[in-house]
N, C-alpha and C positions, 0 to 999 in steps of 0.2 A: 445808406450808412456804410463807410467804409469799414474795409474786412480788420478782425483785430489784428492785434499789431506781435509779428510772430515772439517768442520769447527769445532772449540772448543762448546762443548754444553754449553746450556744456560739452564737456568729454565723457563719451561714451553714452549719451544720451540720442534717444531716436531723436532726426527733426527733419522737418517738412515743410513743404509751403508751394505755392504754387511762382514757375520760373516759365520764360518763352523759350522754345526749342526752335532750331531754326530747321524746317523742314525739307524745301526744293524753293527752285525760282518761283513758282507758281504759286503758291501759298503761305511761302515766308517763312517768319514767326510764327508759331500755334505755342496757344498759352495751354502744359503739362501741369499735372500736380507730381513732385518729385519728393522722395523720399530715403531720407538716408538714415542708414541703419548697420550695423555690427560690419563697417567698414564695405558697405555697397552703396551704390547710388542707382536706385531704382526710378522710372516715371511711371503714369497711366495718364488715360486720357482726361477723367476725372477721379472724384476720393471714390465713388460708388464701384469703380473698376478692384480694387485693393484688395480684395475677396477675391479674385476670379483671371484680370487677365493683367498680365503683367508687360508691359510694351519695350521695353527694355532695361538692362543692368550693367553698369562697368564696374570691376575688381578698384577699388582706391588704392590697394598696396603695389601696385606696379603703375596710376595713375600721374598726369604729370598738368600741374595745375597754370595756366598762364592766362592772366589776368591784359584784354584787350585795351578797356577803356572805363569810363566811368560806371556805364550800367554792365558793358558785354565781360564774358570769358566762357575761357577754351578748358575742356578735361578731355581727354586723351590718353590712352594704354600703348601707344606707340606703334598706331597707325591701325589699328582691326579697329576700332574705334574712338571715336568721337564727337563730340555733342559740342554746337554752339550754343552756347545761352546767353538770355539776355534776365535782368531784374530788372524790377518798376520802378528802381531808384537807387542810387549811388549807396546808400546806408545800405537796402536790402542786399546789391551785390557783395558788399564786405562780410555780411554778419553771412552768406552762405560762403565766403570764398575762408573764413575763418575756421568752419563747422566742417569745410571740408578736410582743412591740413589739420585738424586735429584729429580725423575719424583717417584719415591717408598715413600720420606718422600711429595710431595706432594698431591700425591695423599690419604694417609693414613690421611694427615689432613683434605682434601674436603669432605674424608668417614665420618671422623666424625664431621661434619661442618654439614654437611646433615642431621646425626641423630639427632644432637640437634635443628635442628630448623624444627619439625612438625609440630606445632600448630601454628605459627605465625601468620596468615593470618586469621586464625577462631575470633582470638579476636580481629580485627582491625574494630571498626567501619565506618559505609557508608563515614561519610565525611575525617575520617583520609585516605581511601582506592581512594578516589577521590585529596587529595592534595598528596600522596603518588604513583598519576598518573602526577599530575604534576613534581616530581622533580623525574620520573622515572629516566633520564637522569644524573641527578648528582647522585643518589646511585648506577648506574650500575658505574658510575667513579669511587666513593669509591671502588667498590668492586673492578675495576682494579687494583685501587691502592695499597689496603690490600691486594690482591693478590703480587704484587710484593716486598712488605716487607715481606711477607712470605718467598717469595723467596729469598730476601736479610739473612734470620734470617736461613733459610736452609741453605745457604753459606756457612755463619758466621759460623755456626755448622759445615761443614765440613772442613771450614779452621783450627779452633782449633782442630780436630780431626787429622788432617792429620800433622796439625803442632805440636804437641804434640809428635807424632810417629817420626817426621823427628827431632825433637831434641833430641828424646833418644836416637834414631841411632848415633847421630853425640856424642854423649855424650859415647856411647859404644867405637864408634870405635876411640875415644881418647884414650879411656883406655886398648884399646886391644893391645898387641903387633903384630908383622909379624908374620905370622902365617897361617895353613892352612885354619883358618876362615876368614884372612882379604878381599880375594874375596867376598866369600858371603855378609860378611858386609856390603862390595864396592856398591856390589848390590842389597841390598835393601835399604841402601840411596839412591842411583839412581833413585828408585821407587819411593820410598814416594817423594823425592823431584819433579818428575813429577808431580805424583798426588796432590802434595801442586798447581805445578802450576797453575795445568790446571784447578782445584777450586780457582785458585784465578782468574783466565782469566774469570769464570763463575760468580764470582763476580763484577767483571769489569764490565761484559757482563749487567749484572743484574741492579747495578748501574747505568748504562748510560741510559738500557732501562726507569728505574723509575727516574730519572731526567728529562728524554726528554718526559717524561707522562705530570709528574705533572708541567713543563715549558708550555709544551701546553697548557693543561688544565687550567691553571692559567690566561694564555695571553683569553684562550676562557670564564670563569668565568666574568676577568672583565670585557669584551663587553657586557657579558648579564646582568653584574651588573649596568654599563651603561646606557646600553638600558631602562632598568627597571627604574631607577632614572628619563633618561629624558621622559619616559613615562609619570611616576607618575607626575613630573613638567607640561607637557602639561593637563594632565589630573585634574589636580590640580587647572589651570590656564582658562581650558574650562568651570568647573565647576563654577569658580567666576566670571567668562565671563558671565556668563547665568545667574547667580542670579544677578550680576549687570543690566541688560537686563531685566527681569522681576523685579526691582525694578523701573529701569526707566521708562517700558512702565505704570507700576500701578501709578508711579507720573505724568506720561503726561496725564493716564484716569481720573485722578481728576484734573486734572489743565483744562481738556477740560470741564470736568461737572462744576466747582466750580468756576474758578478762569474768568478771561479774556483772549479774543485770545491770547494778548501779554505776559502772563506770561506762555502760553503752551508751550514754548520750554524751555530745561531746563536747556539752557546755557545762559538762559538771569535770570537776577536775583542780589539780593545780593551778589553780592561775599565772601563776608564777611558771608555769614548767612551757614548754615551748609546744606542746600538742592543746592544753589549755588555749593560749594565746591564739592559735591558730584560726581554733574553734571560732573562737569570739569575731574574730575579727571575720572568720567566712560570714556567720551571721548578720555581721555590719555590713557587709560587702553586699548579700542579697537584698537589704531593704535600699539601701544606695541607689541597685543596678535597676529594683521597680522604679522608684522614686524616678530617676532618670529618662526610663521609658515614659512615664507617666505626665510630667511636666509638659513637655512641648504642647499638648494637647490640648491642654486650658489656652495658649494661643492659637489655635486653630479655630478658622468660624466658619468658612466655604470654602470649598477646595474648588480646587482651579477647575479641577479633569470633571466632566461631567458623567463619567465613571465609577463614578467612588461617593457615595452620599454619607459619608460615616461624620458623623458630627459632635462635637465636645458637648458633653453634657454640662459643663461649666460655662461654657460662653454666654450673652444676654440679646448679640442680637451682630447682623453682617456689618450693618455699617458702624457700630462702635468700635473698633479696631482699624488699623491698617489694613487697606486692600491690595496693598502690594506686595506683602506677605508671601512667602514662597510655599504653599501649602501642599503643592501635587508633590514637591521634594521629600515633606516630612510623611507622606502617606507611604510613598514610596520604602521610604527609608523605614518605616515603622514594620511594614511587611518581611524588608529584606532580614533585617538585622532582631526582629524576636522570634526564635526559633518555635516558641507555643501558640503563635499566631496561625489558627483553625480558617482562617481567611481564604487562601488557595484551595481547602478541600472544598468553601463552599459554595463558589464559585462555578456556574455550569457554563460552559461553551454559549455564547450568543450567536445569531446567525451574522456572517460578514454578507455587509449589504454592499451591489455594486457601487463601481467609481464612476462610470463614463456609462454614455448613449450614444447610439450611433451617431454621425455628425449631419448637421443640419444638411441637405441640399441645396446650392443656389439654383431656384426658379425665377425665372423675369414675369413680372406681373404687371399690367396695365395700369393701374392702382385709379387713375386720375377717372378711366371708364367706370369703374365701380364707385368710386366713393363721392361720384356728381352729385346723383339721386337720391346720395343719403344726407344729404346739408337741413340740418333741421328737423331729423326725423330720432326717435327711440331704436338707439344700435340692438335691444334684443331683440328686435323685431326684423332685424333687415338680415336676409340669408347670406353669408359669410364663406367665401372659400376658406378652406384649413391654411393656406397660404396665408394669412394674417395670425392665425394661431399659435400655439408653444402646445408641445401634445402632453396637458396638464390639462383636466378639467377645474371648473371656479371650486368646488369642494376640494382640492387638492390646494391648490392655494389658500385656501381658507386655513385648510391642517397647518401651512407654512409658518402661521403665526407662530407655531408653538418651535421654532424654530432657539428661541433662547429660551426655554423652559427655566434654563436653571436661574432665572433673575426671579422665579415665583417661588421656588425651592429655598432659595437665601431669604424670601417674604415672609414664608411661612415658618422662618424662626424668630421673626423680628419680633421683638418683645413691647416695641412701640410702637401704636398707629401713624406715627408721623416719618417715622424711618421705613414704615413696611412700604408707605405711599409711597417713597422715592423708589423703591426697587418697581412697584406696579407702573407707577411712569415709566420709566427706563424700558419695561415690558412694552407700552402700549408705543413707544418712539420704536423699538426695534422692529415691530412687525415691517417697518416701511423700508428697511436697509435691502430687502431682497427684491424690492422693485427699481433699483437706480438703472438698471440696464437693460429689464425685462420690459421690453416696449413689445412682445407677442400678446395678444389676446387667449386667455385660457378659454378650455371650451364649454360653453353653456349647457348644464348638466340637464338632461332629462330628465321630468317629473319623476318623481319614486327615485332615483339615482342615489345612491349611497356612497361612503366612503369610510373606510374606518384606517388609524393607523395606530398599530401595536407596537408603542416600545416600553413593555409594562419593564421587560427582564433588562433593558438599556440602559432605560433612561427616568422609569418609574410611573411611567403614564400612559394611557390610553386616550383614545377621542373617536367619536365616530361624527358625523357628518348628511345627514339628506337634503333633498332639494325636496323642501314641503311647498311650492309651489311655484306653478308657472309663469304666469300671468299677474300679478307682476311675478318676478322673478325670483326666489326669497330661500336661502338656503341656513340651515340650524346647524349650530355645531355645540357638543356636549363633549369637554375634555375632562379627565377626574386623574388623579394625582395620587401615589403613598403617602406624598412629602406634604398631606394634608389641605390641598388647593382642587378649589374646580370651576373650570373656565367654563361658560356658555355664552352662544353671541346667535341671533339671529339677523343675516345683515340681506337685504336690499339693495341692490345698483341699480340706480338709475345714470345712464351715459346719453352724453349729447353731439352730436357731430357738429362745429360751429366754422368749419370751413378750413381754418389754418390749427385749430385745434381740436381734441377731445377732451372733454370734459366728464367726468367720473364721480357721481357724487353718491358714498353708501348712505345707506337708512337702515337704522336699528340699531340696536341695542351689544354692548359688550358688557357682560359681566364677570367677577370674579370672589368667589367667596371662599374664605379661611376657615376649616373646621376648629383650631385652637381657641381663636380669638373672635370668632364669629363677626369679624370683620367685612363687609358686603359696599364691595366696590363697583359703580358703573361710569361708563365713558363712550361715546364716540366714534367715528373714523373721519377722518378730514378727507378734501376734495384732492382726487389725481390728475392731472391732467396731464396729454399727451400731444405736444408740441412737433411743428413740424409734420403733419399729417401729408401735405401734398408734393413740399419742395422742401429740401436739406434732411441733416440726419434728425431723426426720432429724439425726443429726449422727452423723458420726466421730473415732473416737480408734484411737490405736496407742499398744498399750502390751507388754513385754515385754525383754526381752535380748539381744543379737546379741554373739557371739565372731565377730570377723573374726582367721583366724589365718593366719600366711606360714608355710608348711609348711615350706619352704627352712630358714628360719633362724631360727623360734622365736617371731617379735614376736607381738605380739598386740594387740589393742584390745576392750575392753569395752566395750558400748554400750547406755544404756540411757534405755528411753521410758520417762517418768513417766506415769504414767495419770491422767487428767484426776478432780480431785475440786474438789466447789464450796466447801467448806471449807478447800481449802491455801493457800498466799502465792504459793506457785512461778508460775512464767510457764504457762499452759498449751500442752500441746504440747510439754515439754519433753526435750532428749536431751542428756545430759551421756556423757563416754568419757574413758579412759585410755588412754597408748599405752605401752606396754610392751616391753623385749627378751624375749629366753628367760630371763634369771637375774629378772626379774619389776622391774627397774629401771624406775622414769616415765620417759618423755622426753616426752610430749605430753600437754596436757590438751583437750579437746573440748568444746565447748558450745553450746547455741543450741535451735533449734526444727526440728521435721522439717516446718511449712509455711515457713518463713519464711527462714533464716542458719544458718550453721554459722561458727563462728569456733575459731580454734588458739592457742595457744599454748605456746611452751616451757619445760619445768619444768628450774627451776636448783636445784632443794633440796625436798627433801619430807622429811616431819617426822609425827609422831605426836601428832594433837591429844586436845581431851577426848573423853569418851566421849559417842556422840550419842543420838537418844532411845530406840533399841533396846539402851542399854547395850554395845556394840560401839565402838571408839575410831575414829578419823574420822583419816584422814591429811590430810596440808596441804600442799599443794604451793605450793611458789614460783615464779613464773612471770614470765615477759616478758610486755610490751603482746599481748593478743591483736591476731589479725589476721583478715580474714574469708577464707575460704579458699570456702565456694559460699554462692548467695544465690538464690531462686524468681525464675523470670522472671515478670515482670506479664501475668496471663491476658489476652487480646483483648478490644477493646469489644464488648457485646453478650453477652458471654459465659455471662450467666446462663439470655438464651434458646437456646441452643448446650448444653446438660446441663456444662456449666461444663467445657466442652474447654479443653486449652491451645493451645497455637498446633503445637505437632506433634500431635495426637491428632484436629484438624481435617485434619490429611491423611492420616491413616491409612487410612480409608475409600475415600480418592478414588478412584476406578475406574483404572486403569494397564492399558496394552497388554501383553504379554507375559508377564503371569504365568499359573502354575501354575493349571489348571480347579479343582483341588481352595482355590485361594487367599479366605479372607476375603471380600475388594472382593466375590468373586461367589457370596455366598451371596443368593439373593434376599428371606428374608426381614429378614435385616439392612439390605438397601435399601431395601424397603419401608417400614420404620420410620423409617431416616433419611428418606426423602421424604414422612412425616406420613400414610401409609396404612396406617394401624394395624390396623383389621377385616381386611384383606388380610394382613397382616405374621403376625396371631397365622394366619390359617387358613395359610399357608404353612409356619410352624413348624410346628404341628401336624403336617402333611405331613411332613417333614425329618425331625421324631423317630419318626414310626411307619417310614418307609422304613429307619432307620435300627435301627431294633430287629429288623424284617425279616429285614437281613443280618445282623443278628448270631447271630440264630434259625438260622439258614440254616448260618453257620462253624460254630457248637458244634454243630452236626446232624452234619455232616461231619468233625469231629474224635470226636464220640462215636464213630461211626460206622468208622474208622480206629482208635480206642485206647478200647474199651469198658471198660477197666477203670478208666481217671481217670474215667470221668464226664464229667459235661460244666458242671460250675461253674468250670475256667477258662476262659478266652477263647486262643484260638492267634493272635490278632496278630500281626502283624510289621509295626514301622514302616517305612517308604518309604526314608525320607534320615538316620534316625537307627538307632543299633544299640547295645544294654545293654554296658556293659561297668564292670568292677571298676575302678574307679583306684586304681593303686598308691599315688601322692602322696597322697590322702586318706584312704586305704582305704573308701573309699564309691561303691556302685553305683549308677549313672546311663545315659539314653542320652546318646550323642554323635554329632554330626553322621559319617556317613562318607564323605560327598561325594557328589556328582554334579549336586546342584541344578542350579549356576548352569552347567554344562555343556550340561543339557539345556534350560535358558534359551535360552543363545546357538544352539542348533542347534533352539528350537522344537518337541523332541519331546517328548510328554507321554505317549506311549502307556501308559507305565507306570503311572498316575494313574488310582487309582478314581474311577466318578460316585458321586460322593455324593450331589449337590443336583440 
């Protein structure tokens, strides 16, 4: 299969691909992967180099670009260096010889963008340098923006240049007759007119990028222009609140000293007289100024910031309103601007959890030696250097689910089972967004192994986590919520090594139950798989089907992952859903990606259309504007040397006081990894799994030994904090938390807690 076909460059955009470099007489051409980026032109020998060893770089703003022949050209800095290259064909050399004069003229104007402006900052005084912090934000947009009208004005230059040359050609070869020139002719029109294109395509490119800047930007301006107006109005309105208020108390302390009891209130009086009138109308002014405050609030349904759970008692439900609603604004605002707002006092300091981990090391690993022996074989079984891991044990991952909490927070308002369903989908698609890059293997928690993670004071929930068995493999998790939610899942991996693949399939159960609505949902996890195992880069997909069903009252929702294929149309990544009652009627339709958006909308009429390519008839739903109901947060900077954590999976790890011996943070060879001491890290593991196989030696010795007639191929386990049991609402067996954890949290006793590590 040939390699894909590279994308048309853009300005200011990275691009790459692989070009021949011409090396000595002896070895010629060697085919480089070259890469250009913020006005450099980098190679390596292959992409797996791009991490580690860089083979060389030329500056493009003093570069000088000359174009040999059909496939070859010359870059050159004027004579320290130089690189012949060749491309695998006449199109690929234009679309790099294009990508280079637009990353060459812009970087020569940044060069000197830079010289002129030294001194800038020396003469800025204190207070222009302090409102010059506040609208840091709008002049890093400017410079977005001037930046891409550079880019557009760069185009523009090469379109006139390139169009200019394609009309003298064409103006030539009118006037030439048949002849041994008209070939040639033929083909350098051929040229320039690609080159015309593919600058105009970069145009295009250009264009649409600075359209869809400054549309956003615009739509984001007014909100904050907005916001700022109705500030000013409340704050405008508090202040004449208050001097009305200190006018009236100064005429009640003279009417108390001066006047008689009966003219101290100061709605009795003249009406007619001007201190009467006053009266009246301060009292008008105070129900006004509640009334004011008061309103916004009946629009509010879920705030944005996952900081703030404070909820209108008037609303019916998240998704019956506009989701685009500016809510964190009016929270905002509501705090700033009512001076009796007890909010700030009651507020206690949270802890700030860390940003970053130390960065990953590159180790070279033989990969191909180790993972022969394992083709066909159950990956918990087969001993694992830390070198394939992320120093995250599978209970930490697990916690990750709870990653968009707040889509079960918005749930547990919903006043309808069929609205609550679209938020618990939208839950059960998001768990999958924090795997699009995390190709490390988490590490296999040892029997008794725990995990808890507290963000009661955060985020409003707690969860704890054990690994209730070995053999198979099988870890419990119990989350419980303020906002009225509690998650349980007992999940199972079974993984298969199939040569160019791994394959990832859970077992067990996900639950989720509403204490308002006693609504009891369960569902699923679809199959992982991990592509590219032995040759090319790592990549993941989830593909499969998830029934999320309300036991209560029948709804349902279908969900299903498209499995990624390089010959379909579809978006990759794709997950499309129905929401259903018990008689099998639509009400919702679902769509989007499990890295990226999920969006809703409501079905007004569904229908039976033609038949689709399996011969099977395709229904049609009629639908309202979708709306986006969850969206991935943006991973942290640096993220990729970080094993592409998000911003909670970086503190998952952190070390914390008072948890359980048996807890995650303190396994030491999971430390050791995270802190880049890997030769340590593996012989540690090593240690953990044989001590570990030890006691297990040890129980079945002891149960044979009590009940010689089972044998000794089960295991007599008993987990700690969880305990099997049938649920009746699902009818499906699982363990369930039975309590005592965070009891022996707060009292410090752990006695009960085997040494594992």
């Amino acid at each position: 299969m040939s390699e894909p076909k590279p994308p048309i460059p853009s300005p200011g955009d990275t691009y790459n691909g692989w070009l021949f470099k011409w090396t000595n007489y002896i070895k010629g051409y060697q085919r480089r992967w070259f890469v250009l980026s913020n006005g450099l032109l980098s190679y390596y020998r292959t992409q797996a180099e791009m991490g580690h060893t860089c083979r060389g770089t030329i500056n493009l703003a003093t570069a000088n670009i000359v174009v040999e022949d059909s496939c070859n050209f010359v870059i050159s800095n004027g004579g320290a260096q130089t690189y012949h290259l060749k491309a695998s064909s006449e199109v690929e050399r234009q679309r790099w010889v294009t990508a280079l004069e637009l990353a060459k003229a812009k970087a020569a104007h940044m060069q000197t963008e830079s010289d002129d402006s030294g001194d800038d900052c020396s003469s800025v005084p204190p207070t222009s340098r302090a409102r010059g912090c506040r609208n840091a934000e709008i002049q890093s947009t400017l410079r977005t923006l001037n930046s891409k009208v550079e880019d557009l004005t760069t185009c523009n230059d090469l379109i006139v240049k390139h169009g200019s040359a394609l009309q003298r050609s064409l103006s030539e070869l009118e006037g030439i007759c048949a002849g041994s020139d008209m070939g040639e002719k033929i083909r350098q029109v051929t040229e320039r007119a690609t080159l015309f294109r593919i600058t105009s395509n970069a145009m295009i490119n250009a264009c649409r990028d600075f359209l869809s800047l400054a549309q956003s930007h615009s739509k984001r301006w007014q909100k904050a222009l907005q916001t700022e107006r109705d500030q000013r109005i409340r704050l405008e309105e508090t202040i004449e609140q208050l001097a009305k208020q200190h006018n009236h108390l100064e005429r009640a302390f003279r009417g108390a000293t001066v006047l008689p009891p009966s003219f101290s209130n100061p709605t009795i009086g003249n009406k007619g007289g001007v201190s009467g009138k006053g009266d009246a109308s301060d009292e008008d002014d105070d129900n006004e100024f509640f009334d004011a405050m008061e309103d916004p609030a009946e629009f509010i349904t879920v705030p944005a910031d996952p900081k703030y759970h404070r909820r209108s008692g008037s609303n019916i439900s998240g998704i019956s309103s506009e989701t685009g609603m500016d809510d964190q604004s009016f929270d905002e605002l509501s705090l700033a601007s009512n001076p009796e707002s007890p909010q700030p006092l009651e507020i206690e300091p949270v802890r700030r959890r860390r940003t970053r981990i130390p960065d990953k090391p590159n180790y070279y690993l033989n990969l191909w030696s180790i993972m022969k022996n394992c083709i066909g074989k159950e990956l918990s079984k087969i001993p694992m250097p830390v070198n394939f891991n992320e120093p995250l044990s599978m209970l930490q991952r697990l916690s990750e689910d709870l990653e968009y909490y707040e889509l079960l927070d918005k749930a547990a308002k919903c006043q309808s089972s069929l609205e609550q369903m679209c938020y618990v989908a939208a839950f059960t698609v998001s768990s999958y967004s924090t795997t699009v890059h995390r190709t490390g293997k988490p590490f296999n928690p040892l029997l008794g192994e725990t995990f808890e993670l507290d963000r009661l004071r955060e985020c409003g929930y707690r969860s704890l986590c054990e690994q209730v068995s070995h053999h198979p493999p099988a870890a419990a998790h119990h989350a419980v919520s303020e906002k009225g939610w509690t998650l349980r899942q007992e999940i199972t991996l079974a993984s298969k090594f199939r040569g160019k693949y791994l394959s990832i399939m859970p077992l067990g159960s996900i639950q989720c139950i509403f204490a308002k609505s006693s609504n009891h949902y369960s569902w699923k996890k679809v199959t992982t798989t991990v592509h590219n195992i032995i040759v090319g880069k790592l990549w993941i997909d989830q593909s499969g089907e998830i029934d999320v069903v309300n036991h209560r009252t029948g709804d349902r929702c279908h969900l299903k992952f498209t499995p990624y294929s390089y010959f379909s149309r579809d978006v990759p990544r794709k997950v499309t859903g129905v929401v259903t009652d018990k008689d099998g009627k639509a009400h919702y339709v679902l769509s989007g990606t499990w890295d990226e958006k999920m969006e809703f909308s409501r079905v007004i009429q569904s229908s039976k259309g033609e038949n689709g390519t399996e011969g099977k008839q395709r229904t049609v739903y009629q639908t309202l504007k979708a709306k986006e109901i969850w969206r991935k947060n943006p991973l942290p900077e640096g993220t990729e040397n970080m094993y592409y954590f998000s911003s909670l999976a970086l503190t998952l790890n952190e070390p914390e006081e008072g948890v359980a011996p048996t807890d995650s943070r303190r396994r030491p060879d999971q430390r050791l990894m995270e802190e880049g001491r890997w030769d340590e890290a593996n012989t540690e593991k090593q240690r953990l799994e044989e001590k570990q196989r030890t006691v297990r030696r040890e129980r079945e010795a002891v149960k044979a030994a009590s009940s010689p007639e089972e044998g000794t191929h089960q295991d007599n386990y008993q987990a700690l904090w969880f305990e099997r049991i049938d649920d009746p609402v699902s009818e499906e067996t699982l363990h369930v938390y039975k309590g005592g954890y965070w009891e022996a949290k707060e009292q410090s006793s752990w006695d009960m807690c085997p040494d594992i590590f």
